[in-house]
Structures are given as C-alpha cells and as structure tokens.
C-alpha positions as CSV (number, residue, x, y, z in Angstrom):
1,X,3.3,13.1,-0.9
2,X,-0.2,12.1,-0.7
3,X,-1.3,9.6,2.4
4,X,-4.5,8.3,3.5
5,X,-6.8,5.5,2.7
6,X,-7.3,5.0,-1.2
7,X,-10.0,2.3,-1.4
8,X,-11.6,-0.9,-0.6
9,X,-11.8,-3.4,-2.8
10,X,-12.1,-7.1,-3.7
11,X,-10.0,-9.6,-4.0
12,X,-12.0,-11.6,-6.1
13,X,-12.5,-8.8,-8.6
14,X,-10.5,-6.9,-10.9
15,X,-9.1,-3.8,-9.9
16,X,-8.3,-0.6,-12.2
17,X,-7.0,3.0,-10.8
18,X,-9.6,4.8,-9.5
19,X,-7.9,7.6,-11.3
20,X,-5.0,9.0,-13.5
21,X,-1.9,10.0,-12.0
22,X,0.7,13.1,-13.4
23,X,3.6,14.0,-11.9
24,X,4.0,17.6,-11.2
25,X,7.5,20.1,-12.0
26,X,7.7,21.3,-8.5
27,X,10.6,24.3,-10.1
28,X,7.3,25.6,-12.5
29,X,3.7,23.9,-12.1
30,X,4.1,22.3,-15.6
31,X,3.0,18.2,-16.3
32,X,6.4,16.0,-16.5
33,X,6.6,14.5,-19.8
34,X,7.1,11.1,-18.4
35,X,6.3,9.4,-21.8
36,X,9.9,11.3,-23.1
37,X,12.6,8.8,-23.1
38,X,14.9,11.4,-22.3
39,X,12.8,11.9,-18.3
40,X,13.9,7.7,-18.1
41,X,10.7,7.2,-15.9
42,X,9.5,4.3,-14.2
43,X,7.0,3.4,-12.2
44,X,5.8,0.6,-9.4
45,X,2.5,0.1,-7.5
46,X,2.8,-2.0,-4.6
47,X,0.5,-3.8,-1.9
48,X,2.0,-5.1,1.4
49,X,1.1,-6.4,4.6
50,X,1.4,-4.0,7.7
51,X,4.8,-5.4,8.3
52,X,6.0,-4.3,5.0
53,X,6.3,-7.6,3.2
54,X,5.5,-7.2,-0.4
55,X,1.9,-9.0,-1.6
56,X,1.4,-7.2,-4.7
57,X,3.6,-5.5,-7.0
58,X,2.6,-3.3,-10.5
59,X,5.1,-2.3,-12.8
60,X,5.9,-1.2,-16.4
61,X,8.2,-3.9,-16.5
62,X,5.3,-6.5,-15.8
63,X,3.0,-4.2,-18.0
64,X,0.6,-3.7,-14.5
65,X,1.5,0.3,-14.6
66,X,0.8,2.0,-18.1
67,X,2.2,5.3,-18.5
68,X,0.4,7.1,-21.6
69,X,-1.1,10.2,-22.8
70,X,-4.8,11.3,-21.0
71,X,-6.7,14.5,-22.0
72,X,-4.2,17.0,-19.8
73,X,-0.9,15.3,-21.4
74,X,1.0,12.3,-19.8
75,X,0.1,10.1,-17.1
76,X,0.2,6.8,-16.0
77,X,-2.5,4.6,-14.5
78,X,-2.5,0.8,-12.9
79,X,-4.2,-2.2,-13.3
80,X,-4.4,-5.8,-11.4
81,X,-6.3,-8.8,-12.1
82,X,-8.5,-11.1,-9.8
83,X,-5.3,-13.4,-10.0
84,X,-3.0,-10.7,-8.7
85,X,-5.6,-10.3,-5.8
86,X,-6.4,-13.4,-4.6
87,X,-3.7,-13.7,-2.5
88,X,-4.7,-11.1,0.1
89,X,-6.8,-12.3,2.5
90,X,-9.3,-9.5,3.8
91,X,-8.1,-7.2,6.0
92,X,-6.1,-3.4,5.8
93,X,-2.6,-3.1,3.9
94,X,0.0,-0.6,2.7
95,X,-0.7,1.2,-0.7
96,X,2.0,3.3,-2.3
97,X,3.3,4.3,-5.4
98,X,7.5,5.4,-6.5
99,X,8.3,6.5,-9.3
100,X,11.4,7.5,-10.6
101,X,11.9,10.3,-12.7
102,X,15.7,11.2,-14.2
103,X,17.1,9.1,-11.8
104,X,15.3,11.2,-8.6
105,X,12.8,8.8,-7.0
106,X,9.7,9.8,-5.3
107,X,6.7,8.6,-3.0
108,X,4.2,11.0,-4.5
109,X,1.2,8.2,-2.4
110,X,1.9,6.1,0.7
111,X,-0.9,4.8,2.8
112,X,-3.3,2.2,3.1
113,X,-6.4,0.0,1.4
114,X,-8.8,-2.2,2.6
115,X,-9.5,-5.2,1.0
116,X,-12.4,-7.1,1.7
117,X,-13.3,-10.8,1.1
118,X,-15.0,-10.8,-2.5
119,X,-17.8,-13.3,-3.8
C-alpha cells in the first residue's frame, strides 16, 4: 500500500488521474490482467471527510474508473467532473483506492488530498 498526499486540486475544475495505475502479481512481478473477465476486477476511488464520511465516490459501475489497456498492458485510471467536486469545500480529505481482484480486495493507496477553493 501506497500512503501520502496525492494532490491538490480544485473543486471548481475537472480532475483526471495524475497517473495510470497497474496492479502488480505479488507471487511473480507480472501486470494483472485486470481487463480479463475471468480476474472479475473492480475498482472504486473515493474522497471523504477526515471522519470517514463518504463525499466522492468513482467507480466502473458509475463509469468514473476506466480500466483499459496503456502502453505496458492493463491499467485503470479515474476521472471526476467539476460537478462531482463542488461539493467539497476547501480544506484536506481522505484519498484511497480498493480494488478487488478474484474476489481478494486490496488498498493498493490510502491517504490524503487537498482541495482548494477554485475560481
């Protein structure tokens, strides 16, 4: 698992990953094939306050969390729009990814972001 800050950003502004996320096999070094049916992964992005309510929330399901192929094989990446955002005032909050790979599920990033009042 990953931890630290990721980013500050607006909430007036759209927001895309700052980067492209694999999953690693721990057992042999290689890229999970998480676009394989048969790995049944799923993915969620999520913002909350410090007390752990849920603000913000990217899934495949609501088509915020896109899983696809990148130049080094499979991946996924997120995306939220000014209208996701605009509900979090300025201030710091929890950041975190799970996934869920053949039913094991994982916090591969849990920390926080700053979000500062846009224009």
């Amino acid at each position: 698992m990953y931890t630290g800050q990721i980013a500050a950003i607006s909430n007036k502004a759209d927001w895309n990953a700052p980067f492209f996320v694999q999953l690693i096999d721990n057992s042999d070094g290689s890229i999970i094939d998480i676009l394989n049916p048969d790995v049944a992964f799923d993915c969620s992005v999520y913002i909350n306050d410090m007390s752990g309510c849920q603000r913000v929330i990217g899934t495949i399901a609501n088509g915020k969390v896109i899983a696809s192929s990148g130049d080094d094989g499979p991946g996924f990446q997120w995306a939220f729009s000014e209208s996701d955002l605009q509900c979090l005032c300025a201030g710091t909050y929890r950041f975190g990814i799970k996934t869920v790979t053949n039913g094991e599920t994982n916090d591969p990033f849990d920390g926080t972001i700053a979000i500062v009042e846009g224009n």
